[in-house]
Every structure is written in C-alpha cells, then in structure tokens.
ZAZASE-165714 format. One record per atom (N, C-alpha, C, CB): residue number from 1; residue in three letters; atom name; x, y negated, z negated. Coordinates in Angstrom, 1 decimal. Atoms other than C-alpha are relative to their C-alpha. Last residue first. Glycine has a CB too. Layout:
# ZAZASE-165714
+-----+--------+-------+--------+--------+--------+
: num : residu : atome :      X :      Y :      Z :
+-----+--------+-------+--------+--------+--------+
: NUM :    ALA :    CA :      X :      Y :      Z :
...
+-----+--------+-------+--------+--------+--------+
//
This chain:
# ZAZASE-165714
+-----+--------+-------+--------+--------+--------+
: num : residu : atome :      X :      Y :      Z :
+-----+--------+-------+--------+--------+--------+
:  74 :    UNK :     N :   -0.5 :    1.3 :    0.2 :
:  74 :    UNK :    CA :  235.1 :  -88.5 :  -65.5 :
:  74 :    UNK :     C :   -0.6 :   -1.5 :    0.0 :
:  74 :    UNK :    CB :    0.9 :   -0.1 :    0.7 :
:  73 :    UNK :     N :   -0.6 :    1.6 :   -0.2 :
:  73 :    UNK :    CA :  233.0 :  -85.8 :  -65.5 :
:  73 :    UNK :     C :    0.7 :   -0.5 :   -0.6 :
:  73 :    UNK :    CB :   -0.6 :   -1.0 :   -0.2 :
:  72 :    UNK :     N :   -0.9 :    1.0 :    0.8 :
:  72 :    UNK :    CA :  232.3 :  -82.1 :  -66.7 :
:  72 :    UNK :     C :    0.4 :   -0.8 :    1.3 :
:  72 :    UNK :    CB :    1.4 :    0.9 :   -1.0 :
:  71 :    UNK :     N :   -0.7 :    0.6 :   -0.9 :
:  71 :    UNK :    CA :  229.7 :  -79.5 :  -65.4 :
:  71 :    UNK :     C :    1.0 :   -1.1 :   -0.7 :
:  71 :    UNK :    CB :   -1.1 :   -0.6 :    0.9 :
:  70 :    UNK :     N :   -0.4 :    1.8 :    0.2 :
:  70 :    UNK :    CA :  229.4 :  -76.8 :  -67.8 :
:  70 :    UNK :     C :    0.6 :   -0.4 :    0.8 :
:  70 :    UNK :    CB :    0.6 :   -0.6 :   -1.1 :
:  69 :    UNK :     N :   -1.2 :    1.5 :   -0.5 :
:  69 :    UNK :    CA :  228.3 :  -73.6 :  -66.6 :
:  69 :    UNK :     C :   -0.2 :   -0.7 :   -0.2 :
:  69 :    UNK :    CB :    0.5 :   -0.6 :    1.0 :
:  68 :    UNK :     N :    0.5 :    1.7 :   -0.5 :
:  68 :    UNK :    CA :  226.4 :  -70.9 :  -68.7 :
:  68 :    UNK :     C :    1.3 :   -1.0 :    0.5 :
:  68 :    UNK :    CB :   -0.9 :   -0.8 :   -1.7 :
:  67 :    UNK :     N :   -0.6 :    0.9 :   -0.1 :
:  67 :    UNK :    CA :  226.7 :  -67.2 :  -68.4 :
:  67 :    UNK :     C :   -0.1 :   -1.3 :   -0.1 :
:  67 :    UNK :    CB :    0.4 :    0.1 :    0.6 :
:  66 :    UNK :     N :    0.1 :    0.8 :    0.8 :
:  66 :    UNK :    CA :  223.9 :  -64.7 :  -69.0 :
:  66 :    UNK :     C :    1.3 :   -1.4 :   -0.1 :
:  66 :    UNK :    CB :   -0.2 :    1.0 :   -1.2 :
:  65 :    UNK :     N :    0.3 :   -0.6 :    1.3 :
:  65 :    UNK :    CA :  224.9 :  -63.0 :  -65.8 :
:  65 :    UNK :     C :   -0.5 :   -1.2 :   -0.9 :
:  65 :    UNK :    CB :    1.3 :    0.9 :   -0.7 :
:  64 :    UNK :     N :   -0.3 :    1.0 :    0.4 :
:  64 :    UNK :    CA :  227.2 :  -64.8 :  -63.2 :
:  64 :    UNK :     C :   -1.0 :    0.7 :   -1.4 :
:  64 :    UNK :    CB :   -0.4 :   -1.4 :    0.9 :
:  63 :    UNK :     N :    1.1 :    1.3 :    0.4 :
:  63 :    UNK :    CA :  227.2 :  -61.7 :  -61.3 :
:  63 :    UNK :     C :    0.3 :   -1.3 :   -1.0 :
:  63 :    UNK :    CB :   -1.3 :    0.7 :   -0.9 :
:  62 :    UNK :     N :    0.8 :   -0.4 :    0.7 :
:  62 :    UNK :    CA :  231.2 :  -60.7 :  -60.1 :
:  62 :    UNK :     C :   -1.6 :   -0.4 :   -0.4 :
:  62 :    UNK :    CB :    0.7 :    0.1 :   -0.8 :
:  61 :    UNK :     N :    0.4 :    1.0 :    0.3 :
:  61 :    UNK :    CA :  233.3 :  -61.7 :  -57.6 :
:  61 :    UNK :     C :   -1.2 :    0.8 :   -0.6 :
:  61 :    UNK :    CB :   -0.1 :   -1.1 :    1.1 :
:  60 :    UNK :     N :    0.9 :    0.7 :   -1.1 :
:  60 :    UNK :    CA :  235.2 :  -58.9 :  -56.2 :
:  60 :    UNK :     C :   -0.6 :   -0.9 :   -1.5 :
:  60 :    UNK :    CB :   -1.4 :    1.4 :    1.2 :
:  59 :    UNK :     N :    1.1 :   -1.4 :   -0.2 :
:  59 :    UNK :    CA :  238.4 :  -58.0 :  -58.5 :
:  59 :    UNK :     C :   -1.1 :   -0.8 :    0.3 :
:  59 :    UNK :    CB :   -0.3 :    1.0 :   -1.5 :
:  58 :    UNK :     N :    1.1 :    0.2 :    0.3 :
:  58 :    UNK :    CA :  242.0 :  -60.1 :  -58.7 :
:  58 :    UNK :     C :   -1.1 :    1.1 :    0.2 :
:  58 :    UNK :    CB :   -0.2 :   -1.1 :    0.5 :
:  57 :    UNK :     N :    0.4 :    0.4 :    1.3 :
:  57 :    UNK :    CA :  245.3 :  -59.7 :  -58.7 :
:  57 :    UNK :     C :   -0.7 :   -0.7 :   -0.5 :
:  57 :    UNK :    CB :    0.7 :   -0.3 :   -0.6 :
:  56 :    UNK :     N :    1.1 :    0.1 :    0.8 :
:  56 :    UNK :    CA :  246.3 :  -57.7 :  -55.8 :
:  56 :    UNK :     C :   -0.2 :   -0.9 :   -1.3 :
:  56 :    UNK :    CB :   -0.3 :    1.2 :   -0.3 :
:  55 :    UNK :     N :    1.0 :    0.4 :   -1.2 :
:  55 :    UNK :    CA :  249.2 :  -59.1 :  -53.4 :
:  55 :    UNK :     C :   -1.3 :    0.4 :   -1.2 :
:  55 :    UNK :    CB :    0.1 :    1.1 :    1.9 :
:  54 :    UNK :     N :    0.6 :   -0.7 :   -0.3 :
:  54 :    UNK :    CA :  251.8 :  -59.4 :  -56.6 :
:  54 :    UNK :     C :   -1.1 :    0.0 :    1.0 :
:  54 :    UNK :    CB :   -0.3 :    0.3 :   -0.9 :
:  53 :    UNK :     N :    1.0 :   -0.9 :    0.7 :
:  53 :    UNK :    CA :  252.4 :  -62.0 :  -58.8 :
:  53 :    UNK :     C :   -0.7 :    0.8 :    0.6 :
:  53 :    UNK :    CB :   -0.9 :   -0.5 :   -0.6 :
:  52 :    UNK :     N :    0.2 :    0.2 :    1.4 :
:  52 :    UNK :    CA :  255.5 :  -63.7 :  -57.9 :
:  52 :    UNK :     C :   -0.9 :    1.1 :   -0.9 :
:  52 :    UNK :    CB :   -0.8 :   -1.3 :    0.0 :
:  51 :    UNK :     N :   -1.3 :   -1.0 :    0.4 :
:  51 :    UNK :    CA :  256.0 :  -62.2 :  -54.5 :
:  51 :    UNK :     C :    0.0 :   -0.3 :   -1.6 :
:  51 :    UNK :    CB :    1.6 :   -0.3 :    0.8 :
:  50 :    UNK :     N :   -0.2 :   -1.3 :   -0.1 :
:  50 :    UNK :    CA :  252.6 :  -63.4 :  -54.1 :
:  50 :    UNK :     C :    0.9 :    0.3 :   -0.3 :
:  50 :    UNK :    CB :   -0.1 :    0.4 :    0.9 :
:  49 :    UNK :     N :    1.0 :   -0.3 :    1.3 :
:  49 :    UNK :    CA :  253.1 :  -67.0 :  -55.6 :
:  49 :    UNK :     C :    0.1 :    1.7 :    0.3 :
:  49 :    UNK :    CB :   -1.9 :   -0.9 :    0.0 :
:  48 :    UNK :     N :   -0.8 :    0.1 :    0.7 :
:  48 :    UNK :    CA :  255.7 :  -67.4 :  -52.5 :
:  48 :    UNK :     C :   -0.6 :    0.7 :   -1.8 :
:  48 :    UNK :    CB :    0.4 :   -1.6 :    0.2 :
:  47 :    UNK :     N :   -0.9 :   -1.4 :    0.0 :
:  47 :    UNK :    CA :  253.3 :  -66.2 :  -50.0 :
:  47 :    UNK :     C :    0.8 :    0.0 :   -1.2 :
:  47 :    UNK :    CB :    1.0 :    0.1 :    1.3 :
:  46 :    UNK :     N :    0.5 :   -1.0 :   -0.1 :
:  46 :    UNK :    CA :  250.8 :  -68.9 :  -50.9 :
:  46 :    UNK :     C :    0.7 :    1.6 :   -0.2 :
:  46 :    UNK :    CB :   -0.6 :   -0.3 :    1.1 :
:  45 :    UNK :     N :    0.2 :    0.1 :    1.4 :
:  45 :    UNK :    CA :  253.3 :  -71.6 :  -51.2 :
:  45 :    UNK :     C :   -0.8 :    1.6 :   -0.7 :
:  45 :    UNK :    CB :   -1.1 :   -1.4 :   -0.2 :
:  44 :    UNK :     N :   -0.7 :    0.1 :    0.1 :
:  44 :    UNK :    CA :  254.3 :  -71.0 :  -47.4 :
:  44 :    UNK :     C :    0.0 :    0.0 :   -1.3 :
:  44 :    UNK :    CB :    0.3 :   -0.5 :    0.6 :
:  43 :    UNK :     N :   -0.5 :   -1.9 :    0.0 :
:  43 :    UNK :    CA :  251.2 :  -70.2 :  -46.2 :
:  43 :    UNK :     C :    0.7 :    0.3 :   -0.9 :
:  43 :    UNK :    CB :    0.9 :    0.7 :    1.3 :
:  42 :    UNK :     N :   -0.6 :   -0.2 :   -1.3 :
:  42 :    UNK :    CA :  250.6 :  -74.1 :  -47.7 :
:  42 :    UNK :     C :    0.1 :    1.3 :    0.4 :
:  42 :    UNK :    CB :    1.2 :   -0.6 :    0.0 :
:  41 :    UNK :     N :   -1.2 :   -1.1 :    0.7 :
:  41 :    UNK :    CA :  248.1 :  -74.6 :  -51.1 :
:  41 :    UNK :     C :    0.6 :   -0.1 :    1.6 :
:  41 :    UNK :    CB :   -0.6 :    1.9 :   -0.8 :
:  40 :    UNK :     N :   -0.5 :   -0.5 :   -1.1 :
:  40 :    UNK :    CA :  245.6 :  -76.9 :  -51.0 :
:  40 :    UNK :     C :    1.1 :    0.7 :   -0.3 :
:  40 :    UNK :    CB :    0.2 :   -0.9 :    0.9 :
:  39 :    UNK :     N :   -1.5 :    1.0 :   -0.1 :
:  39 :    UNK :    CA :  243.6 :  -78.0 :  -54.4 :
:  39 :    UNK :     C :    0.1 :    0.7 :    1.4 :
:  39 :    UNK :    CB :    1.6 :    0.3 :   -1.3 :
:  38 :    UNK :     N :   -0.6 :   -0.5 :   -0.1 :
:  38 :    UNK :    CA :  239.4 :  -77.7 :  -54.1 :
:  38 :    UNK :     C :    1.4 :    0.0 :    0.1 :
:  38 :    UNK :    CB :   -0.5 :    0.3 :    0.5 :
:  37 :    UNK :     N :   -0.9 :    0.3 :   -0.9 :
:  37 :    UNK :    CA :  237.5 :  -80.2 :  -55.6 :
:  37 :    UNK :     C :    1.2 :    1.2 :    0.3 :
:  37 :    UNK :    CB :    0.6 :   -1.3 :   -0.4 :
:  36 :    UNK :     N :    0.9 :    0.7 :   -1.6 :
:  36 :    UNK :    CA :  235.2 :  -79.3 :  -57.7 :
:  36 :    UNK :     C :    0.9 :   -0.6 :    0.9 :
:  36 :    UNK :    CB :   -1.2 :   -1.5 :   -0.2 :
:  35 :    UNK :     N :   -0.3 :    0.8 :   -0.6 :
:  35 :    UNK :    CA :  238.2 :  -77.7 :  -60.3 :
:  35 :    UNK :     C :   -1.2 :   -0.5 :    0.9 :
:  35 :    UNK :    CB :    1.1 :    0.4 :    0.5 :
:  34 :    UNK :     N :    0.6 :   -0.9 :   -2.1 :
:  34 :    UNK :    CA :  237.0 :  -74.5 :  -62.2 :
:  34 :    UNK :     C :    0.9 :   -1.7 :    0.6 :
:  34 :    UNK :    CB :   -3.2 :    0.2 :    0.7 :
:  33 :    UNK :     N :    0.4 :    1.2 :   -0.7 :
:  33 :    UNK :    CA :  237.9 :  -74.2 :  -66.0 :
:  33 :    UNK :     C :    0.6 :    0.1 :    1.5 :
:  33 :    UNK :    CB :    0.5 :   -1.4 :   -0.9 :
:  32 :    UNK :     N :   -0.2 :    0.5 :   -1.7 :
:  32 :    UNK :    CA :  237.9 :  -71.0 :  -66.8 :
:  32 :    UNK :     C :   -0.5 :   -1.4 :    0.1 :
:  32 :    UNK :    CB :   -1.0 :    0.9 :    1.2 :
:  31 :    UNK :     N :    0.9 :    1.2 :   -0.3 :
:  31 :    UNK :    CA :  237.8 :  -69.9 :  -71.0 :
:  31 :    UNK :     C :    0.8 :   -0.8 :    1.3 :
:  31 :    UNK :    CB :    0.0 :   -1.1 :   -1.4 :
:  30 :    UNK :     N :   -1.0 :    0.9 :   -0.6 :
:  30 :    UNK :    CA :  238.7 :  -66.5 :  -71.1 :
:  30 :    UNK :     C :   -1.1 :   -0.8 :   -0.3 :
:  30 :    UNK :    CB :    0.7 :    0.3 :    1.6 :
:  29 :    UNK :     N :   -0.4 :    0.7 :    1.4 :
:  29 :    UNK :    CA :  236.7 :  -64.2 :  -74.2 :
:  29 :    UNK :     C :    1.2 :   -1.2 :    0.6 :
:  29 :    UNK :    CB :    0.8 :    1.4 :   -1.4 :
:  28 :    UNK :     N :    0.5 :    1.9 :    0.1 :
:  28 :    UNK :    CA :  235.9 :  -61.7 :  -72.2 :
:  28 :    UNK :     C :    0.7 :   -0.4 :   -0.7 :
:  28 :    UNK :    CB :   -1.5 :   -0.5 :   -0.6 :
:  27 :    UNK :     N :    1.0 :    0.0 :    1.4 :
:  27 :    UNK :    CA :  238.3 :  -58.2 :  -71.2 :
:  27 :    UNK :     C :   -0.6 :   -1.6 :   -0.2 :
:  27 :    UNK :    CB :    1.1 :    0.5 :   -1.5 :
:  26 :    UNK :     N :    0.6 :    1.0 :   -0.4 :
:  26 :    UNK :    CA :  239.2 :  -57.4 :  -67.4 :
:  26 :    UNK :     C :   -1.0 :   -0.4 :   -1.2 :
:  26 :    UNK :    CB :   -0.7 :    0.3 :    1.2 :
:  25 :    UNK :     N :    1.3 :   -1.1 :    0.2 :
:  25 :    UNK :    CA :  240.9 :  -54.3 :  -68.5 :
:  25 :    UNK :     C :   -1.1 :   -1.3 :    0.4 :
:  25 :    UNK :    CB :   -0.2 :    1.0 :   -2.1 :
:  24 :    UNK :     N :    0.2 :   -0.8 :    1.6 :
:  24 :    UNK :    CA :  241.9 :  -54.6 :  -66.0 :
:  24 :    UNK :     C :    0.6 :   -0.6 :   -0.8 :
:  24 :    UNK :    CB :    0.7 :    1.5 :   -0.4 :
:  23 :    UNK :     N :   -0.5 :   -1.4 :   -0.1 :
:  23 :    UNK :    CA :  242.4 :  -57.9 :  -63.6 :
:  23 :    UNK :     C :   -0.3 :    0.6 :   -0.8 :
:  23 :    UNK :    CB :    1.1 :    0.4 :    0.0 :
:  22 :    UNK :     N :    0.3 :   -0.3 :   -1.7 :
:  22 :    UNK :    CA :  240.2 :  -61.0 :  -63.0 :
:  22 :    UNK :     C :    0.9 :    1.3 :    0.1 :
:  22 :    UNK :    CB :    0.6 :   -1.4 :    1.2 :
:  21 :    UNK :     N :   -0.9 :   -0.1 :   -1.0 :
:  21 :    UNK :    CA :  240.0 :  -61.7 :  -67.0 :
:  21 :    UNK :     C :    0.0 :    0.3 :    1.5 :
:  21 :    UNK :    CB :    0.7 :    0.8 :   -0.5 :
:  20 :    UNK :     N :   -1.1 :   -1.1 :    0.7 :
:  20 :    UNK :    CA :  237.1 :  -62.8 :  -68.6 :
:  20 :    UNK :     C :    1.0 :    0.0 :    1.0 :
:  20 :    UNK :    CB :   -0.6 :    1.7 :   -0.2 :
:  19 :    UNK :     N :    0.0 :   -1.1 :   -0.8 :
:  19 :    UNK :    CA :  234.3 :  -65.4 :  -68.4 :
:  19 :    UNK :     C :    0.7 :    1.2 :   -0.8 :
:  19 :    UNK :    CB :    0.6 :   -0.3 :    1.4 :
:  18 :    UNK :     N :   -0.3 :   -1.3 :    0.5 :
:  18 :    UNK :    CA :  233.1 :  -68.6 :  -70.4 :
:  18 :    UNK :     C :   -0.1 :    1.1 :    0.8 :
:  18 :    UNK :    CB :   -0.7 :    0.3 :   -0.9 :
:  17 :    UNK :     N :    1.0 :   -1.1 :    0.7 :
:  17 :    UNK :    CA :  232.5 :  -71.4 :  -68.5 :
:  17 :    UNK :     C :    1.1 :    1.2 :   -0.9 :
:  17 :    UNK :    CB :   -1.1 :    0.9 :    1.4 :
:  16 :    UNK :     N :   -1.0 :   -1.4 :    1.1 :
:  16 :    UNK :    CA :  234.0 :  -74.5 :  -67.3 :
:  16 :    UNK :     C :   -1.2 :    1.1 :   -0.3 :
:  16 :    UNK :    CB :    0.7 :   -0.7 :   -2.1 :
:  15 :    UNK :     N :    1.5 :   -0.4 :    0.5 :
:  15 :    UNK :    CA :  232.9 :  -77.4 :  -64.3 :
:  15 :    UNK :     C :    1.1 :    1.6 :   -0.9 :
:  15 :    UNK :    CB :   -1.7 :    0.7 :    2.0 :
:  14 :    UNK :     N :   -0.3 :   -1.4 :    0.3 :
:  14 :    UNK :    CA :  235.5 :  -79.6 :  -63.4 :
:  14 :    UNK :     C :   -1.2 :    0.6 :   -0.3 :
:  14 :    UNK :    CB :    1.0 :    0.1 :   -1.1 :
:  13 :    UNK :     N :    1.4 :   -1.0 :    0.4 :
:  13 :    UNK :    CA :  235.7 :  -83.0 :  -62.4 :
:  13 :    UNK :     C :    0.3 :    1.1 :    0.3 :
:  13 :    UNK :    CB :   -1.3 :   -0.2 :    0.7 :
:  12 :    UNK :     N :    0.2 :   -0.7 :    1.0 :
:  12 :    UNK :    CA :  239.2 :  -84.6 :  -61.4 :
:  12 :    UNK :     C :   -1.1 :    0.6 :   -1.1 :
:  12 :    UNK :    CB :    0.7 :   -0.5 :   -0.4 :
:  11 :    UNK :     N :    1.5 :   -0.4 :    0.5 :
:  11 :    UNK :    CA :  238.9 :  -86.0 :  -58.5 :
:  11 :    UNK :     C :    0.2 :    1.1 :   -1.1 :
:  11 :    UNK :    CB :   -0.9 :    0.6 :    1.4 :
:  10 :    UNK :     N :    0.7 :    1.3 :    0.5 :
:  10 :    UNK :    CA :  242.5 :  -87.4 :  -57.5 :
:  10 :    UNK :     C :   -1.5 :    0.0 :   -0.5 :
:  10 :    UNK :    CB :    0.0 :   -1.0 :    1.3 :
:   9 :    UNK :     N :    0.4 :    0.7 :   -1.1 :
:   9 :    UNK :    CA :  243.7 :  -83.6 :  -57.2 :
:   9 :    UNK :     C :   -0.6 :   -1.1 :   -0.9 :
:   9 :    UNK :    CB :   -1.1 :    0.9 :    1.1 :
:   8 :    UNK :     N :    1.7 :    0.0 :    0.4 :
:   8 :    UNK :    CA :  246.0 :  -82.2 :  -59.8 :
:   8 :    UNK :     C :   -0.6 :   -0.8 :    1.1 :
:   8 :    UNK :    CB :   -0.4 :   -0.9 :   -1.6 :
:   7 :    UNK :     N :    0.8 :   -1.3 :   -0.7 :
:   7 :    UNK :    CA :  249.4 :  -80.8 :  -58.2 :
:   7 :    UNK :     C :   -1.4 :   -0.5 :   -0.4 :
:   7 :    UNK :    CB :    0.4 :    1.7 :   -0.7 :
:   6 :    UNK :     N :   -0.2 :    0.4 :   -1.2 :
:   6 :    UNK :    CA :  251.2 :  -84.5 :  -59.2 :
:   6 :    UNK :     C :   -0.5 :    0.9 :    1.0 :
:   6 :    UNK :    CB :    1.2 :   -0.3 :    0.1 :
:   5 :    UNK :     N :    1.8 :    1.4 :   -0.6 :
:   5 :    UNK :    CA :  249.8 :  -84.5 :  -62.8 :
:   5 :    UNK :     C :    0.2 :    0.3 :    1.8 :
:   5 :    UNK :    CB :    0.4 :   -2.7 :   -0.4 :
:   4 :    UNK :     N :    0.7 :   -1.1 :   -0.1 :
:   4 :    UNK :    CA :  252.9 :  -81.1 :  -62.8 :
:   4 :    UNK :     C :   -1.9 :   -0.9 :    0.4 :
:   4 :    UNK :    CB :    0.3 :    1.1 :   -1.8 :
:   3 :    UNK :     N :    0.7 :    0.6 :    0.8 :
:   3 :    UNK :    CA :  255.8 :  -83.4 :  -62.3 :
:   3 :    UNK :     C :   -1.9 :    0.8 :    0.1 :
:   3 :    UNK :    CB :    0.3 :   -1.6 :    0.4 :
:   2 :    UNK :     N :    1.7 :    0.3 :   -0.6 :
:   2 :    UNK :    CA :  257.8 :  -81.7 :  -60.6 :
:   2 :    UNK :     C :   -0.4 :   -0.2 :   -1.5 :
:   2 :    UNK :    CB :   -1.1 :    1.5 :    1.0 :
:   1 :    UNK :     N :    0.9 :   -0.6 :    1.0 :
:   1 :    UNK :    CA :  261.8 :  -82.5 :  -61.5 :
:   1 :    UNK :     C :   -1.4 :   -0.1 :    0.5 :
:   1 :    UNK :    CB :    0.2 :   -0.6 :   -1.4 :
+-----+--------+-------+--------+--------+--------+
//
C-alpha cells in the first residue's frame, strides 16, 4: 500500500495563491499551493501520468497580475 506522506519532500514549505485552471476554460477561483522544494519524478513516472492525462495539459505560464503569494512555514 503507498502511503501518500511518503511522495512529500522532507521540506515542507509552500508558498499559495489564488489562480485558475491550466486548461480551458481556464476559469479562477483554484487555490495552488506550490511546494519550494521541488519533488522528482523518474521518465518512467513521467510517461506513466501521460498516458493518464494526456501529453497537453497545461497553457504558457501566464502574468502574475494583481495576485498575491503567500509564503508558508514550518
């Protein structure tokens, strides 16, 4: 059985904001929390998620605009 704590990296700070979706209709009102520490992923994980969800499913990186990020500690 995975135990899902066991994908979280030992640094657990985050920074959140308010965005939207990353595909159409790409509507607001998500709440993103971000990780500072980046996780790893293998080719082999990578690919697997693809057949999952598809090679597109996201859209270029957008302005940050009126947005505000919160950093968050432990």
């Amino acid at each position: 059985m995975l135990n899902p704590q066991q994908l979280l990296p030992q640094n657990q700070e985050y920074f959140r904001l308010n965005g939207s979706l990353t595909t159409p209709p790409c509507s607001e009102g998500v709440n993103w929390v971000v990780f500072k520490t980046p996780l790893d992923a293998s080719q082999t994980q990578i690919e697997a998620m693809q057949k999952i969800i598809g090679q597109e499913n996201n859209r270029p990186v957008q302005p940050i605009n009126s947005r505000i990020v919160i950093e968050e500690s432990k």
